[in-house]
C-alpha positions as CSV (number, residue, x, y, z in Angstrom):
1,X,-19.4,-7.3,22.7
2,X,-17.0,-5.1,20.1
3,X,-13.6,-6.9,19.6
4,X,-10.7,-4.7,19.7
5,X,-7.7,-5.7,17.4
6,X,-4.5,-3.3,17.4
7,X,-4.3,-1.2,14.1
8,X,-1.2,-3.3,12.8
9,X,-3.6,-6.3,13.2
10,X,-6.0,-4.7,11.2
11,X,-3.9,-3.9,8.7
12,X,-2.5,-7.2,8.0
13,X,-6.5,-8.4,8.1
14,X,-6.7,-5.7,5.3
15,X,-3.7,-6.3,3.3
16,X,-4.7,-10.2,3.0
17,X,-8.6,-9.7,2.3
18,X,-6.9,-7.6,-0.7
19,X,-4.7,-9.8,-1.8
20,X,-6.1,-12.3,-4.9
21,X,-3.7,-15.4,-3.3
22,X,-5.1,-15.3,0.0
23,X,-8.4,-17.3,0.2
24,X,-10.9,-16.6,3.3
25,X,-10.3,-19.7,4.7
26,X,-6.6,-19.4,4.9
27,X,-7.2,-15.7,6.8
28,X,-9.6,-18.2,9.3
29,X,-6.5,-20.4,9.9
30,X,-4.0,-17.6,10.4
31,X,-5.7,-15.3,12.6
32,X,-9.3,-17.0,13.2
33,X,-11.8,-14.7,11.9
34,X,-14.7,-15.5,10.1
35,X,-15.4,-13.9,6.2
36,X,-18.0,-12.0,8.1
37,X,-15.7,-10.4,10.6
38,X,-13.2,-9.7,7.9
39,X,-16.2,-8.1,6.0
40,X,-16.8,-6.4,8.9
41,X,-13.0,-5.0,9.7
42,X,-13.4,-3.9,6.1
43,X,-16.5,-2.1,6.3
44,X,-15.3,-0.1,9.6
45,X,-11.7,0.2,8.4
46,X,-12.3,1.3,4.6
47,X,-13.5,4.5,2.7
48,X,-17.1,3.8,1.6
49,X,-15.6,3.6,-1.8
50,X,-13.1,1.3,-1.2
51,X,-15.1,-0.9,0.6
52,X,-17.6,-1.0,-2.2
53,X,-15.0,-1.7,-4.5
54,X,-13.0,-4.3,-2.9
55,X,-16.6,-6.4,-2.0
56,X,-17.7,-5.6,-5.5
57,X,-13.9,-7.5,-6.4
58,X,-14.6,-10.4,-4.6
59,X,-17.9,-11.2,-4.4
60,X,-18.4,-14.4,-6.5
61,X,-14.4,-14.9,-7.0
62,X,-13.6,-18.2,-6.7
63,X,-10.0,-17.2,-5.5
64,X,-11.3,-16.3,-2.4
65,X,-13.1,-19.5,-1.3
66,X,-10.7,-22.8,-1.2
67,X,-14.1,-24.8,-1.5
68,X,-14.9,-23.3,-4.9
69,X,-11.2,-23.8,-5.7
70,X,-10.9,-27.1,-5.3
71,X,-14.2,-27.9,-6.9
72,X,-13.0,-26.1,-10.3
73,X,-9.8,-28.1,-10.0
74,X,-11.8,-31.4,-9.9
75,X,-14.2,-30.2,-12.6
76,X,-11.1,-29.5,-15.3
77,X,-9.8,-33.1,-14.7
């Protein structure tokens, strides 16, 4: 079954999975979606274009994981 989210819901979703500060995990703590239903709120809400280039922006981007963040952190010490 299809969730529905209102269209200012989405647009916060959007605004966050586009901003460099805002990891995955904290968008699963705030509003309780996954990275693959953000992926897909991006993919259905996004110009083909745009969605290309925002998942070519952060695929592999450490910014967007906390795990990967944290393990950097430990690895400069």
């Amino acid at each position: 079954m299809k969730k529905e989210y209102s269209t200012s819901f989405i647009s916060e979703i959007i605004s966050m999975a586009w901003a460099d500060d805002i990891s995955f995990d904290k968008i699963k703590n705030g509003c309780g979606l996954s990275e693959s239903e953000v992926i897909k709120i991006m993919r259905s809400n996004l110009k083909l274009g745009s969605f290309k280039l925002w998942r070519k922006r952060v695929s592999g981007r450490n910014s967007k994981h906390d795990k990967k963040i944290k393990l950097i952190i430990l690895e400069a010490e």
